[in-house]
C-alpha positions, 0 to 999 in steps of 0.5 A, a space after each residue: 500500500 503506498 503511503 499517503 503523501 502530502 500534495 507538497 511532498 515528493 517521496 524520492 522513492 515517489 519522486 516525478 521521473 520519466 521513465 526510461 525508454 519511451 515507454 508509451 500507453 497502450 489502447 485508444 487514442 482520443 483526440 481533443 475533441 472526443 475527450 473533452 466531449 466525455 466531460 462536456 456537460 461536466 464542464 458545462 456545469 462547472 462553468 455555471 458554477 463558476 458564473 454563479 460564484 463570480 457574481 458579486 454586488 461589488 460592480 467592479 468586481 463583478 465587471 472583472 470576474 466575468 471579464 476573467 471567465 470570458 477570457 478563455 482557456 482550454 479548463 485542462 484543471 477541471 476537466 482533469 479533475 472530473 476525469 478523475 473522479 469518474 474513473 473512480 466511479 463518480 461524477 456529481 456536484 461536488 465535481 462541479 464545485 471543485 472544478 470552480 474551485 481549482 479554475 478560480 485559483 488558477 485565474 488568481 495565480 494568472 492575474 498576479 502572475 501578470 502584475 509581477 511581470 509587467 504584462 500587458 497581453 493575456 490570452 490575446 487581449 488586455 491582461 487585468 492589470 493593463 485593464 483596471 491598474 496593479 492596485 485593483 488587481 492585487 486585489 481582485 486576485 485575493 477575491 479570487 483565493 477567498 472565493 475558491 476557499 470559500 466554495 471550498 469550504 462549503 464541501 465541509 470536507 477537511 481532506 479537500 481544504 488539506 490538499 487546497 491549502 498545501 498547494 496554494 502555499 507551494 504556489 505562492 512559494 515556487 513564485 517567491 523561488 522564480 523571484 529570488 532567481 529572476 535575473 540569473 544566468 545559471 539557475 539549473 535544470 533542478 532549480 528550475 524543475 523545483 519552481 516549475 513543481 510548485 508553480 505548475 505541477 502541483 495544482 495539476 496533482 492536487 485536480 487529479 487526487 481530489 477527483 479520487 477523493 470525492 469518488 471515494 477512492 482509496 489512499 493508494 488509488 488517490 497517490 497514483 492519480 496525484 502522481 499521474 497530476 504531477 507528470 502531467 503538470 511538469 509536461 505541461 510546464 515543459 510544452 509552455 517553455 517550449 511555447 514560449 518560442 516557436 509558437 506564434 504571438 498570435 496563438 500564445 496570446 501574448 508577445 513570443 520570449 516574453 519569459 527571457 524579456 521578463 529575466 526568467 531562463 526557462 529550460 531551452 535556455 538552460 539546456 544553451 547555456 551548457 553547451 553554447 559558445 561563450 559568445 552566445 552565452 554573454 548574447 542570454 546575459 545581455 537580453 538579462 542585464 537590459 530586461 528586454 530585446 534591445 542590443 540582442 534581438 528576440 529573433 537572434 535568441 530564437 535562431 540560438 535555440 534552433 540552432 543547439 536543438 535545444 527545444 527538441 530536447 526539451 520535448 523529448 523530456 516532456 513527452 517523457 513525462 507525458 509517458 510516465 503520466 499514461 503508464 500510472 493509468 494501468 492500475 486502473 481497469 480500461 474505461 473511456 476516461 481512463 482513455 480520455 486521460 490517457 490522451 490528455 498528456 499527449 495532447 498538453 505536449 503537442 498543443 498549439 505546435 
């Protein structure tokens, strides 16, 4: 029986690894539309509760919530969390309610994320903070955390606001880590896999075990879906890096090298900082120095990343861990949402591209 681990913690016996080999899932493979149709009236409603809980007699709080919820955003979380639950044999209410949860923290983390860097674009139009200014959006995205516990809260479920909380504080952590280090040319792979954890991962862990739970499932059954969240969210981080520049500004809904500009060395740049020439190395180091694409263009950085196949290394790792997220599936019996989620991880690596 595996032992129960908090949402936070990462067992070295348990530790997020890809495994060896490329191993890859048997069975169906869905595409997008097939697995997000298996969870389409789920997501319908939790998008209802999330109009429900948005609501506020604050206009302006009001105006911003919904202008949040309108936004977008392929609701990966919930629909993880629904998927995981109905694997278990459930699906009801309180899946709802917590996929409203996880979207609401996920918005809050979103809104002051974009306060911390300066940005101006979010899914293709004006972030909040461009909208109302840093000081209403500080605000708006406490809002947004005491509402989600507050919905929370209502599922009088100690279990649920344990693993809420846990992840939150990680969050807020793997942000404070991601400062410390903002700047910095040589910040590792481990350093950054740590913030990436925190930051991405977790969340996605935290979705997919309490989709467990509220089936009812058991501790050994809800470590594994945490498992499987976990892989999934470190993919997911990956392909985002990765994103960052060979997608267009178009479909990442903000400008391509934001990360770079913002002073963060993501891992295609790790990855070039080992194995390129000096004079490619002090190229990074300016684009740091000058917080922006002024003596070096973002197109002679894109050319670098090209050129050392650092983004093909990259996708291989994710795609690795995308693999390992599928295998964990075989402790359960063949259902389409274990096919559904099964595809999920494919299709969080190839997103976009």
């Amino acid at each position: 029986m595996l032992r129960r681990a908090e949402v936070g913690e990462i067992p070295p016996s348990s530790r997020a690894k890809p495994i060896s080999g490329g191993a890859t899932a048997k069975g169906l493979r869905l595409n997008p539309q097939e697995f997000f149709r298996l969870v389409e009236a789920g997501l319908a409603r939790t998008e209802q509760e999330l109009a429900r809980y948005a609501r506020s007699n604050i206009q302006l709080v009001d105006r911003i919530s919904h202008y949040i919820q309108d936004s977008g955003g392929k609701r990966i979380r919930p629909a993880i969390l629904l998927l995981s639950s109905n694997l278990c044999g459930y699906e009801g209410p309180e899946c709802y309610r917590l996929g409203a949860v996880v979207e609401m923290i996920h918005a809050a983390t979103l809104v002051h994320d974009d306060i911390i860097d300066s940005s101006d674009t979010r899914r293709g139009r004006p972030s909040v903070n461009a909208r109302w200014g840093n000081e209403i959006t500080v605000l708006m995205g406490d809002w947004l955390y005491m509402t989600s516990f507050s919905i929370a809260l209502g599922e009088r479920r100690f279990e649920v606001l344990d693993i809420l909380i846990e992840v939150t504080r990680k969050m807020v952590e793997g942000e404070l880590l991601q400062l410390s280090m903002n700047g910095s040319a040589d910040i590792t792979e481990e350093q950054h896999l740590d913030i990436s954890m925190r930051k991405t991962a977790f969340l996605f862990s935290a979705c997919a075990q309490m989709g467990g739970l509220v089936a009812g499932a058991d501790e050994e059954k809800q470590e594994i879906l945490r498992q499987y969240g976990l892989n999934v969210g470190i993919a997911f981080q990956m392909a985002d890096d990765v994103l960052d520049f060979t997608a267009s500004e178009s479909t990442l809904g903000k400008p391509v090298g934001s990360d770079l500009r913002e002073g963060k060395l993501t891992l295609p740049l790790i990855y070039l900082m080992r194995q390129c020439e000096p004079r490619h190395r002090e190229m990074v180091r300016t684009v740091l120095r000058e917080n922006g694409f002024r003596t070096v263009g973002r197109e002679a950085i894109l050319s670098l990343v090209l050129e050392y196949g650092t983004v093909e290394r990259v996708l291989a790792k994710a795609h690795a861990y995308a693999n390992t997220a599928k295998e964990l599936l075989g402790a359960f019996p063949a259902s389409p949402s274990r096919d559904a989620l099964r595809a999920i991880p494919e299709f969080i690596v190839d997103r976009d591209r």
